[in-house]
Structure formats: C-alpha cells, structure tokens
N, C-alpha and C positions, 0 to 999 in steps of 0.2 A: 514583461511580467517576470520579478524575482521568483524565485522558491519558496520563497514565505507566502507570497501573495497565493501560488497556484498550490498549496496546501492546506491555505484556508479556504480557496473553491472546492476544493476536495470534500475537504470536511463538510461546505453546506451542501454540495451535492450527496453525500451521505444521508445527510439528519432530511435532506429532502426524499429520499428514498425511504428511509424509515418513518418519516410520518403520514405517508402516504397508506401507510398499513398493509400494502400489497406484501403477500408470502411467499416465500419462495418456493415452488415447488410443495410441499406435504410439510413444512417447518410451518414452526409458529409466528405470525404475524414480525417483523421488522426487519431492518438490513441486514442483523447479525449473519442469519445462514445463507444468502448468497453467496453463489458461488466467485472465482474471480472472474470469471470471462462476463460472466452476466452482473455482475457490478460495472467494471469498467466500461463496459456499452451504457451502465445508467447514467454513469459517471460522464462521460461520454456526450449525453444526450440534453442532461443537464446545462454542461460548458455551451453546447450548440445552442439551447435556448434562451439562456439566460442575455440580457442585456448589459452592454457593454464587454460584453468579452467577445470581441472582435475576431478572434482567432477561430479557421475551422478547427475542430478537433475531431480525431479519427480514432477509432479502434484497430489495431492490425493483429498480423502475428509477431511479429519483432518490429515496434516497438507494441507493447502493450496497447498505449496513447502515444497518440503526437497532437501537441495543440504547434500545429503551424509555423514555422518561422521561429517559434518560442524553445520548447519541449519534448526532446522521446524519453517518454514512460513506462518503465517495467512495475509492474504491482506483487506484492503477494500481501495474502491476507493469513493473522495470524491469528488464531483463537483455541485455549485454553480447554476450554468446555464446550461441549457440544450443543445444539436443540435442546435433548433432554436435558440436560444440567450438570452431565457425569464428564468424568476429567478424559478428553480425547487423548490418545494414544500419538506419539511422533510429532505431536502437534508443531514442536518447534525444530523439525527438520530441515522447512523449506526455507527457513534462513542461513542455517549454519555450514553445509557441508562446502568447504573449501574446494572444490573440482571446477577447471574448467568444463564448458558441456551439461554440466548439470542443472536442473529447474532451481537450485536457491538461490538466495538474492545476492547472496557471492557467485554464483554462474553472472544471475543479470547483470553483476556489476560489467565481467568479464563482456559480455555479449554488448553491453550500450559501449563498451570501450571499442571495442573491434566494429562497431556499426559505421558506418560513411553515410555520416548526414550533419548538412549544416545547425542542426540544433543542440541547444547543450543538453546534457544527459543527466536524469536522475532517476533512483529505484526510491519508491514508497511501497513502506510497510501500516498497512491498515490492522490494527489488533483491536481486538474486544476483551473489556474485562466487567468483573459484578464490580457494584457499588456497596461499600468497598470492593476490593480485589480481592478474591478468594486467591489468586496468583497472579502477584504483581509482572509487568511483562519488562519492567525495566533492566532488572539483569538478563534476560535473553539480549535486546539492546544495546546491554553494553559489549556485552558476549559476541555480537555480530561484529561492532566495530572494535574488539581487540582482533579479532579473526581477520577481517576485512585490513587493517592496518601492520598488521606483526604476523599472519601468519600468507596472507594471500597477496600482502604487497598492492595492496587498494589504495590510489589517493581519492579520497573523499572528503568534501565539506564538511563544517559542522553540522552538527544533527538540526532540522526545525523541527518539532515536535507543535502541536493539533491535538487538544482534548474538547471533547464535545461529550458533555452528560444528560442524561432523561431518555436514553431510546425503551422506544418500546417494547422490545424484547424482554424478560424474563433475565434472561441470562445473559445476551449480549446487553449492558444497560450504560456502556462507556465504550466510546472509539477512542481511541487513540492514534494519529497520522503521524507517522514517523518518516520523515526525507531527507535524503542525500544529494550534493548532486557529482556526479563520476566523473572526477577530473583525471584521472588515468590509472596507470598501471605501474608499478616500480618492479625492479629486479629482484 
C-alpha cells in the first residue's frame, strides 16, 4: 500500500464517519469536531472492516495508527473554526513548533524517526475548511514544510494531498488529507 492509496482510505473513512451523522460529544452532527484519538479509532475501524484491505490496523499511543506490515501513523487534526463558527484560537500550533518532544507534527516527524519498527513512517494532517475557505490552510502547509525542511532538518516526501467536499457539518464542510512520509533526519 503506497501513501497515496492509504490517504484515499483515510479520506473515505472520513466522509464515512461524517455521513453517518453521529456527533461528537455536544458538537453538531459530522466529523469535523471529533476529537483525534476518537477519529483515529474511527479511522481505525473503518480500515478493519472494510474489504480488501488486508492489513490489521491498530490504534496505539506511539504510533497513532499502524496498519501492519505497511504503516505507523502520527495524525493531527487541524481546523480553523470551531463548532460554533468563530475563528479558534492557536489553532495552527500543533503543526508548527520546531521542538523535539513536543505534540506538533514536527515533534511527530522527530518521534516516527526515532521509532524501531519495520514499517515506513508518515504524519497526516486532517484540516477542515468552509466552502469556500473563510481561511485557506494552504500557507499553514507550506509553512510546515519550509519549517520541517530549512529549519528542523526533516527529510520528507512530497506532499499527497485528499480533498473531499459536501460534509455535513456547518462549518467543517471540506477535509483536506495532507501526508508525508518521514524518510529521516539531517543535520
């Protein structure tokens, strides 16, 4: 299974999660406000049931996901605006800070590099935006991988990017799947 292939299972485990209308918690019906740990379990659950995708997949704590033999999977999810519709606060933190140890997808990068497992390694970023985009997430994106490349000394693949539009949310009403996969570390 390439990175392209296991980012378009992503995505329809996604849009399968959101049209199933179940809410998260007190949020308005669709995938948008899940959390990530209870995504990637959907996510997760999804791969397990579906057909032809051979591979167990596991939820852990390091790696996010492992689909078997194939993948370990660090996720963050990124979104703009909240439930209510108003522009979250820090939102785009948990990609950016360059620190080993830390929760962004620059730590993850750090963490699937230093993991010891026979699978290759990538971090997926899940984002939501309005149709249109009240706030495009592209420049955060790019912003990760000048960061990830010139400031943190990250080799990474090219991006595969995953748009899927019509979710039912209000406000989350586009995904976007953005992946890497973490070929090492430079000086």
């Amino acid at each position: 299974m390439n990175l392209e292939v296991l980012v378009t299972q992503i995505a329809s485990a996604i849009v399968h999660v959101d049209t199933s209308r179940i809410p998260f918690r007190m949020f308005q019906p669709g995938v948008g406000p899940y959390g990530e740990p209870q995504l990637v379990k959907q996510i997760a659950a999804y791969f397990n049931a579906v057909p032809g995708i051979t591979q167990k997949v596991l939820t852990k704590r390091t790696p996010d996901m492992l689909v078997m033999d194939h993948w370990a999977v660090e996720f963050k999810i990124v979104r703009p605006f909240g439930d209510n519709g108003l522009e979250a606060e820090n939102w785009s933190v948990n990609l950016l800070h360059p620190y080993k140890g830390n929760i962004s997808t620059l730590g993850d990068c750090w963490k699937l590099n230093d993991l010891g497992c026979t699978e290759r390694k990538a971090v997926v970023v899940i984002g939501y935006e309005h149709l249109p985009a009240k706030i495009d997430l592209t420049p955060l994106i790019d912003s990760f991988e000048v960061i990830a490349k010139h400031v943190a000394h990250l080799k990474l693949s090219d991006r595969i990017e995953v748009r899927r539009e019509g979710l039912v949310h209000p406000v989350h009403q586009v995904v976007r799947i953005f992946a890497w996969e973490v070929l090492g570390a430079g000086a």
